[in-house]
N, C-alpha and C positions, 0 to 999 in steps of 0.2 A: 141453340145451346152450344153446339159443336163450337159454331162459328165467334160466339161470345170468349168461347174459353181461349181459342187462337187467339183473338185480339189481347186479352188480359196476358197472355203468355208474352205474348209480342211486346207491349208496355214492360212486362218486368223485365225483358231482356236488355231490352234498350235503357231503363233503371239501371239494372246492375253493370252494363257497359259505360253509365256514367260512374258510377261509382267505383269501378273499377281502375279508370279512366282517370280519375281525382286521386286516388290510392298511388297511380303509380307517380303520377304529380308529385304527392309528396314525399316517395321514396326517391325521388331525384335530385330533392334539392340536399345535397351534399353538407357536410360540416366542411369549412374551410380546411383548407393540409395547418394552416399558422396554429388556427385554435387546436386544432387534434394536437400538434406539437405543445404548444404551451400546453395544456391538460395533462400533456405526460411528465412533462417539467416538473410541474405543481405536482401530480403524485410519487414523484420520485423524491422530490423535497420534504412532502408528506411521510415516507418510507411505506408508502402505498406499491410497493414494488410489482405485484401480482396487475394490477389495475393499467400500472405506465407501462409494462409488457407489452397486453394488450392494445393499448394506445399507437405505443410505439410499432407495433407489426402490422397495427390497419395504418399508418405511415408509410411503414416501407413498402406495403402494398400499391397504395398509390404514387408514388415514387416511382418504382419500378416500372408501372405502365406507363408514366410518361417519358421513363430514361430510354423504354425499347419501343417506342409508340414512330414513327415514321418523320422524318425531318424534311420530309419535301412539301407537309402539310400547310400554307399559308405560309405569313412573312419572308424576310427576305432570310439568306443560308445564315447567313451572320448571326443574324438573332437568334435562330431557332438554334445555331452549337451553342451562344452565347449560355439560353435558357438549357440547354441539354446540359452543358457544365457546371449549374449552378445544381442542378437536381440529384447531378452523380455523386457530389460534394455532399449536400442536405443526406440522400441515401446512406452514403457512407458512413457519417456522422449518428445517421439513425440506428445500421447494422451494428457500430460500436457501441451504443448504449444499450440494446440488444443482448449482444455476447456480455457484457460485465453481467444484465442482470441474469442472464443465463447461467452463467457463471456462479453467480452469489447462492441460483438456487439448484446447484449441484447439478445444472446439462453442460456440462466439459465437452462434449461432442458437438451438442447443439452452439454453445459459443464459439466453438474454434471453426464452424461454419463461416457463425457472422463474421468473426475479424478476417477471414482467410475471402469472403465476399469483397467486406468492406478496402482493402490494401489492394483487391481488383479492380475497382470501380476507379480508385485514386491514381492507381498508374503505376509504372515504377518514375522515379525520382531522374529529371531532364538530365541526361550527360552527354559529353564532350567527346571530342575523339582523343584530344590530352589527358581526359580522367578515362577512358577505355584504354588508351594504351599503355597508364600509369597508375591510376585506382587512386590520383589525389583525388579526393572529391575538392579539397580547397580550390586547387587549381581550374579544376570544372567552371565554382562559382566565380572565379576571378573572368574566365573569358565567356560565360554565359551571363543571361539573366540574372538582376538582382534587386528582389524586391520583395516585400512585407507577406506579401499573400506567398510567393516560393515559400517561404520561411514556414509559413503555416502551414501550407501543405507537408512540408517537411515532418513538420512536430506532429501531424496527424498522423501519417504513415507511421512515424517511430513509435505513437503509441498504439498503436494497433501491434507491430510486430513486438513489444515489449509484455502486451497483455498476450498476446498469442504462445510467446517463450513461457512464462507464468502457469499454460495448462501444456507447456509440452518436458519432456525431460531428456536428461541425457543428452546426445548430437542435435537433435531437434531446438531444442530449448537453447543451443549456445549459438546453432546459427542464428534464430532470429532478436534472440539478445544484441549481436554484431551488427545487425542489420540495423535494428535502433539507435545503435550506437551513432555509425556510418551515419544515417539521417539525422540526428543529433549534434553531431557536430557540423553537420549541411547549416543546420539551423544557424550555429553559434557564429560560422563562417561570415553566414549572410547577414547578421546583426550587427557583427564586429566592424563589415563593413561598410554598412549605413553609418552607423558614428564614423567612422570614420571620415566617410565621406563627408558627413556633417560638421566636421572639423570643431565637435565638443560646440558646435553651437545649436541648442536643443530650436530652436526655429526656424530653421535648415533645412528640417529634412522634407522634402518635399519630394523624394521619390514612390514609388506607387505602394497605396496600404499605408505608408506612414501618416497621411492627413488623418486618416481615423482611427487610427489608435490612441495617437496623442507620443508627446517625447517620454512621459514617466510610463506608460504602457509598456513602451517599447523595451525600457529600459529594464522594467520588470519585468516580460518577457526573456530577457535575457537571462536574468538570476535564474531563476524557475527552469528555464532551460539546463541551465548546468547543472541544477540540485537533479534531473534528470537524468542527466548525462551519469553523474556520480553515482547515482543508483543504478542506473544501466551496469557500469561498472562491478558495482560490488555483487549484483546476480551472477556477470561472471565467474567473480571469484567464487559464491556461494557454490555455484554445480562445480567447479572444481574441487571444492571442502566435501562436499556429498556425490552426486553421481559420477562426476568423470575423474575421482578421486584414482584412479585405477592409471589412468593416461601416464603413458612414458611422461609428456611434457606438464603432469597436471600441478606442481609445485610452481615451476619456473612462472606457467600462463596466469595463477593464481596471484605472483608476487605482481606479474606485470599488471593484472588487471586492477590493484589495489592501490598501485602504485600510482596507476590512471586518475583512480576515483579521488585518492586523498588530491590532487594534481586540480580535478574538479572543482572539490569542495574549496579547496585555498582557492581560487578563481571567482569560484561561487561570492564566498564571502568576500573577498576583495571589492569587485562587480556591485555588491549590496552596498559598500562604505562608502564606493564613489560616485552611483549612477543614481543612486533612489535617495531622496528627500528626508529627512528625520521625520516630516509628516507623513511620507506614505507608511502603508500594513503591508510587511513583509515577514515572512515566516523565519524564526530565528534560523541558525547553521543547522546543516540534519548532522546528529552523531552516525549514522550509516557507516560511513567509511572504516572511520576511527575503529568502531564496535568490531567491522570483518575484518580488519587487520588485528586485532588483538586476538580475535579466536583464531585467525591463520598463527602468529605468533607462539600461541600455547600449542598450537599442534606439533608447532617444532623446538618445544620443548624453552623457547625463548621470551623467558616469565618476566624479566626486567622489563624489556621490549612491550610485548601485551600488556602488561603492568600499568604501563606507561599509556600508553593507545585508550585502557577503558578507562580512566582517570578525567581522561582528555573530554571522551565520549560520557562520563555520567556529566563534565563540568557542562555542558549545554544542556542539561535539561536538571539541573540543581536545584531552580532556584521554583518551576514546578514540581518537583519533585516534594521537597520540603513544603512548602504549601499545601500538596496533597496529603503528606504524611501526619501533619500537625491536625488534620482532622480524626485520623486514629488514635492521638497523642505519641505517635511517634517522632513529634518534629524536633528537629534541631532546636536546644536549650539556648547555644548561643546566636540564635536569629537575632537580627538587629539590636545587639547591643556593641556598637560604634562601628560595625564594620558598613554597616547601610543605613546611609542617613537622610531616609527619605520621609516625608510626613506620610502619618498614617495609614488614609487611604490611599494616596500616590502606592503607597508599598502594597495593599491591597489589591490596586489594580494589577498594579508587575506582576504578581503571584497570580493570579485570575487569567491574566495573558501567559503566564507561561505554562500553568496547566491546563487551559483549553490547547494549545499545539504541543504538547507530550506525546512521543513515539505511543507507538500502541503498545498494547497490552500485553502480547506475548516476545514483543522486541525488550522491553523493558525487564521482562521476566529472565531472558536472557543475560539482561546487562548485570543485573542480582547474581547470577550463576557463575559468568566469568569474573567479578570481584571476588569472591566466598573462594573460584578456583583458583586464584593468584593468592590470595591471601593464605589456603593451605599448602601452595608449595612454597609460599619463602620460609626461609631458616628463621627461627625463632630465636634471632642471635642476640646482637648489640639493638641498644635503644631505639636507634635511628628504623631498624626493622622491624621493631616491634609499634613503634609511629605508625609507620605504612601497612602493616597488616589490620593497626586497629583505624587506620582512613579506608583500607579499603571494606572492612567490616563497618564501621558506618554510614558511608554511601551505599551500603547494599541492602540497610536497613532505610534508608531511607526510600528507595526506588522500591524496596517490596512494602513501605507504607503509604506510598501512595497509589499501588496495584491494590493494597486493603482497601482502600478509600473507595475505587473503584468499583471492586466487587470483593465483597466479604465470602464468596462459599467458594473460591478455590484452594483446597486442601494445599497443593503442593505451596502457597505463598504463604501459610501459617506455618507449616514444617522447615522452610526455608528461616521466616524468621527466626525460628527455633537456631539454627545452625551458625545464621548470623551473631546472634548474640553469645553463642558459646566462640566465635571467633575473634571475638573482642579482646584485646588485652588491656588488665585482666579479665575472665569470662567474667557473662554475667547469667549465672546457673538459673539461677529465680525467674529473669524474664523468659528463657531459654526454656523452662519448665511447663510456663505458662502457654506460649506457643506449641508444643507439641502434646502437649496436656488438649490442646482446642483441638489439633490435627487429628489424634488418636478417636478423639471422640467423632467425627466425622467421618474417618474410616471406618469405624465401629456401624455407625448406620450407614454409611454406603454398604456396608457385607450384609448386613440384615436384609437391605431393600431388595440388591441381589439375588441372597436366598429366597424370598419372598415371588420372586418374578419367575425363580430357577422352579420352584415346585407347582407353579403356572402355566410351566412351559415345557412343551415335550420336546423340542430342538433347545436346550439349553449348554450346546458347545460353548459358542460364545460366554456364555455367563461362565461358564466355568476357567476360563481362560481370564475372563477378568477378577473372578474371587482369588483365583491363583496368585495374582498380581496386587490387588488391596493385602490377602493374609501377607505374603512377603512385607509390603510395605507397612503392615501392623507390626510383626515383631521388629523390625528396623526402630517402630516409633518407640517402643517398646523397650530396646535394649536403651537406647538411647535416655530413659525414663530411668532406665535402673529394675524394671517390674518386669522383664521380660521371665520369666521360666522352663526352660525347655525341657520337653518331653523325652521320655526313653526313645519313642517313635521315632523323634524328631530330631536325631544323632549328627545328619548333616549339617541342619542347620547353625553349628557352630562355626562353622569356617566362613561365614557369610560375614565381609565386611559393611563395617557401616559407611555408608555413599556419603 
């Protein structure tokens, strides 16, 4: 009996050591790095963000053990740095997509990890002893290396340190803004001088990286670059308007940064008229520039000027703008009658194209703000004034109806309407009524929901600090209505201007 059960024991062991044995089998057969990478793709396409995280970090996992894994393992030295550079590259690239969605889901800590990884892994950027002892970098690239993959490595480094500026602030956030910069124009350098050398003959280029891109890549590449560069620029000037507004030099550095970006954008666009095809898809001019010079403009008090700049900046995004708006019935009455004479659909598409690439949502909101601000400090003088305050009162009706089109529940774009239309000359009380008549009401239940949340809640600082700020912004709507009523209590309240 004894000896019976030994043997049965013996059998299951040697069982379970197969099947053991088979298990680990097929915990070994790995998923490709390519597939795990596409997967992430697709769910970040999908806005599966949570899912491509995950994807993307068992990526950089395996990455990472082959970028620190041993180089004297097999083939010859060449190959194995050859494969160890392609992998530092893939990591890095992985790290970045990493820190954005990290980013997007409020770990600021955890992103500025991965980009301050990823700008390790890539290196710093090849120089010279003429750009060490002068800080051209042009110069650098004219007696170093010059070719398509530099380029890209370039524009990767700059976006990393430009998403890195993005979660830092103050001194932090304007070095590595500069640092984008500096790689950024590495970039523009090294592009400028492949055509060049191509001598405008797009078949030419046959220096390294150029066979696979193709000449209109390339050349698109270039544009996108500078709309870059231009943006790099205007964060500049932003942390000087906000954090480093304080700086001995924060005006002078502000004009010069602006001065850059618009310097870009004219470049930009130029670049677009002559390099890129009428067939290729390229993104209209960005208003960027335009937009921070006129709010720098109003802060110094120089309203012609700003005036002038957001004018500039609504005319690039007009023509969606008005297509978005016409779906709230706010559109322009004289839409295509003789000024656009295009057939139907044709004009349908234009509108469609240009309100899929409209700035975003609270840039736009912006652009509404500084019209509405120009327009209440000109003098309500002669004709020709009173023109321009009611163009900049329609354009700002326009850009807050297609922020409605958008999204109908943000309060502050129905109150704005409101203000727009009493900007008008002459006003117009009725529509003006009608929008803050919507506002009021929506205040009204955001206090209720408040309250509601406030006697739920035994830590209700917070709510209190935001009812504080809805009642303010109630009797504003309020006065504004003509219905406001003020209390004996409520004695201060009269010196409260309406914003």
């Amino acid at each position: 009996m004894a000896g019976g059960k030994k043997k049965k024991s013996s059998s299951s062991k040697k069982n379970k050591s197969r099947q053991s044995n088979n298990g680990a089998g097929k915990s070994k057969k790995a998923v490709p790095l390519e597939d795990v990478l596409s997967q992430a793709e697709s769910a970040l396409e999908m806005s599966d963000l949570g899912n491509a995280l995950k994807l993307f970090t068992y990526a950089a996992g395996v990455l990472r053990t082959r970028v620190h894994a041993p180089s004297d393992i097999g083939g010859s030295i060449t190959a194995t740095s050859s494969n160890n550079d392609e992998d530092k590259a893939t990591l890095s690239t992985v790290l970045g997509k990493m820190g954005e969605l990290k980013a997007s889901n409020g770990d600021v800590e955890g992103a500025r990890s991965d980009f301050l990884d990823a700008i390790e892994l890539l290196g710093p950027a090849a120089t010279t002893a003429a750009e060490a002892s002068t800080g051209d970098s042009k110069m650098a690239i004219e007696e170093g290396e010059c070719n398509v993959n530099a380029a890209q490595n370039s524009e990767s480094r700059a976006s990393l340190h430009l998403y890195l500026g993005q979660l830092s602030s103050g001194m932090d956030a304007l070095a590595s803004f500069r640092v984008g910069v500096s790689e950024l124009e590495r970039v523009i350098c090294v592009l400028e001088r492949i055509f060049s050398a191509a001598g405008d003959g797009t078949n030419d280029m046959d220096m390294e990286g150029c066979e696979d891109m193709g000449a209109e890549n390339l050349k698109r590449f270039l544009v996108e670059t500078r709309r870059q560069l231009c943006a790099a620029h205007c964060s500049i000037a932003e942390l000087y308007l906000t954090d480093l507004c304080e700086e001995p030099d924060a005006e002078t550095s502000c004009e010069e940064a602006l001065k850059s970006a618009l310097a870009s954008d004219e470049a930009s666009s130029m670049n677009d008229s002559e390099h890129v095809n009428e067939d290729s898809q390229t993104a209209p001019p960005l208003p960027d520039a335009l937009q921070t010079m006129a709010n720098f403009r109003l802060s110094q008090s120089r309203v012609p000027e700003a005036l002038e700049c957001i004018l500039k900046a609504y005319d690039r995004m007009k023509v969606g703008c008005e297509a978005m708006s016409a779906l709230v019935g706010l559109g322009n009455d004289d839409k295509g009658k003789g000024d656009v004479e295009l057939e139907s659909k044709s004009r349908e598409l234009t509108e469609v194209e240009a309100a899929s690439s409209l700035p975003e949502y609270n840039f736009r909101c912006q652009t509404a703000k500084i019209m509405l601000e120009c327009a209440s400090l000109l003098e309500n003088g002669d004709s020709s004034t009173k023109d321009t305050i009611n163009q900049c009162a329609e354009s700002a009706i326009q850009v807050l109806g297609s922020l409605l089109a958008e999204n109908d529940e943000v309060i502050e774009v129905w109150y704005l309407l409101g203000c727009a239309f009493m900007a008008c000359t002459p006003p117009n009380p009725e529509s003006a009524h009608y929008y803050w008549e919507n506002s009021l009401t929506m205040l009204t239940k955001a206090k209720e929901n408040l309250e509601e949340i406030g006697d739920d809640d035994d830590d209700d600082g917070c709510n209190e600090n935001e009812l504080e700020v809805i009642e303010c912004q109630i009797i504003d709507v309020q006065k504004k209505l003509g219905i406001y009523e003020e209390d004996d209590e409520d004695g201060e309240d009269e010196d409260m201007e309406d914003s």
